[in-house]
C-alpha positions as CSV (number, residue, x, y, z in Angstrom):
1,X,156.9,67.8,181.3
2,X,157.0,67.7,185.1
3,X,154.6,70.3,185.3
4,X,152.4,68.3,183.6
5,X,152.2,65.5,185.5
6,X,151.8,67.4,189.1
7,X,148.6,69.6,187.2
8,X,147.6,66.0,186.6
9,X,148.2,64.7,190.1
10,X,146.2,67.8,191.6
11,X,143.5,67.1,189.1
12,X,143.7,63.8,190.0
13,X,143.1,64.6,193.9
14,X,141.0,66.9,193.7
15,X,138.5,65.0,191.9
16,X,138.6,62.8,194.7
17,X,138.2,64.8,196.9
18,X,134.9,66.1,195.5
19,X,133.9,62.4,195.1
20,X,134.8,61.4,198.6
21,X,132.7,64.0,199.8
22,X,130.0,63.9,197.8
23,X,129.3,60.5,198.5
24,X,129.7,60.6,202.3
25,X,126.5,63.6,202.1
26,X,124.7,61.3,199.4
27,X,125.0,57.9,201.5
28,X,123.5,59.5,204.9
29,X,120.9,60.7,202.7
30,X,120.1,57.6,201.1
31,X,120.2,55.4,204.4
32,X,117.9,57.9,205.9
33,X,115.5,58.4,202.3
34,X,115.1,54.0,202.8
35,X,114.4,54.3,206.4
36,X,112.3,57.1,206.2
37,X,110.0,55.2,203.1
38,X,111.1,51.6,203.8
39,X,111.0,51.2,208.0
40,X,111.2,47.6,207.6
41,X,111.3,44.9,205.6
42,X,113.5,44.4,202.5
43,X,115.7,46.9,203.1
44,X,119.1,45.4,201.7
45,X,117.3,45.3,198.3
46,X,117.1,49.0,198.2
47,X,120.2,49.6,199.8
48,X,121.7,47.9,196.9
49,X,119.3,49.9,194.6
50,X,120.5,53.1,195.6
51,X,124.0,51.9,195.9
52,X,123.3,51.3,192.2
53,X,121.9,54.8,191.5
54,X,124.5,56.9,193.0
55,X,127.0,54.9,190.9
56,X,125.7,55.6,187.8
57,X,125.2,59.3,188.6
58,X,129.2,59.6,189.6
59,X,130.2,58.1,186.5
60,X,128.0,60.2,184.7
61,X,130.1,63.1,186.6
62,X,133.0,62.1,186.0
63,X,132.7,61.4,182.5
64,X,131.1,65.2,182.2
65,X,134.1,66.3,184.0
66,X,137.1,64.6,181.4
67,X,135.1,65.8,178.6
68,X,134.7,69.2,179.8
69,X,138.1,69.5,180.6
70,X,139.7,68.2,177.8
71,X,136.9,70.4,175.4
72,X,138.8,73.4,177.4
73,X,142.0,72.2,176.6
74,X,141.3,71.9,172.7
75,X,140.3,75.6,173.1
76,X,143.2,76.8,175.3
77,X,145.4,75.2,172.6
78,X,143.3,77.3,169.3
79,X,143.8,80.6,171.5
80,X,147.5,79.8,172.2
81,X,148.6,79.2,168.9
82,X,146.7,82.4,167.4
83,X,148.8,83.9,170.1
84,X,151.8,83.2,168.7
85,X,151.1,83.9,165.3
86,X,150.4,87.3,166.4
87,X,153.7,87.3,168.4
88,X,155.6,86.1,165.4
89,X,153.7,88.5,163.2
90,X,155.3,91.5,166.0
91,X,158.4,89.9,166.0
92,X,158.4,89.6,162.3
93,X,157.7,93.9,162.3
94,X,160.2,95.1,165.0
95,X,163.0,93.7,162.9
96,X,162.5,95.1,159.9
């Protein structure tokens, strides 16, 4: 049970970790994309825009992310439980 809950915790953390980072690299390459094609002007509007954009795209990440992971965990749990029908099945053999 405790195991369980520090995998989760790491998960947890390392997930944002990879978010932290990514958006620190994707905001100095938005601020530089809208001064590069937007010198002046209305720039808050597209600040806002792309603040909008790279939302969407981590929450599309993230959501990939939990649903891969828990599509592996469905798997692991099918393998492990063949597993030990096949240990039981060995068991079963060595005693008789």
């Amino acid at each position: 049970m405790v195991e369980a809950k520090v995998g989760d915790l790491v998960k947890t953390a390392i997930v944002t970790a990879f978010t932290i980072a990514t958006a620190l690299i994707w905001k100095d390459f938005i601020v530089e994309a809208i001064n590069y094609f937007f010198p002046s002007g209305d720039i808050l509007f597209y600040q806002f825009l792309a603040a909008l954009v790279a939302t969407i795209i981590l929450i599309l990440g993230i959501v990939v992310f939990v649903k891969t992971e828990s599509q592996a965990e469905v798997v692991i749990n099918r393998v492990s439980h063949i597993r030990d029908k096949d240990n039981s099945r060995v068991s079963n053999m060595k005693r008789k």
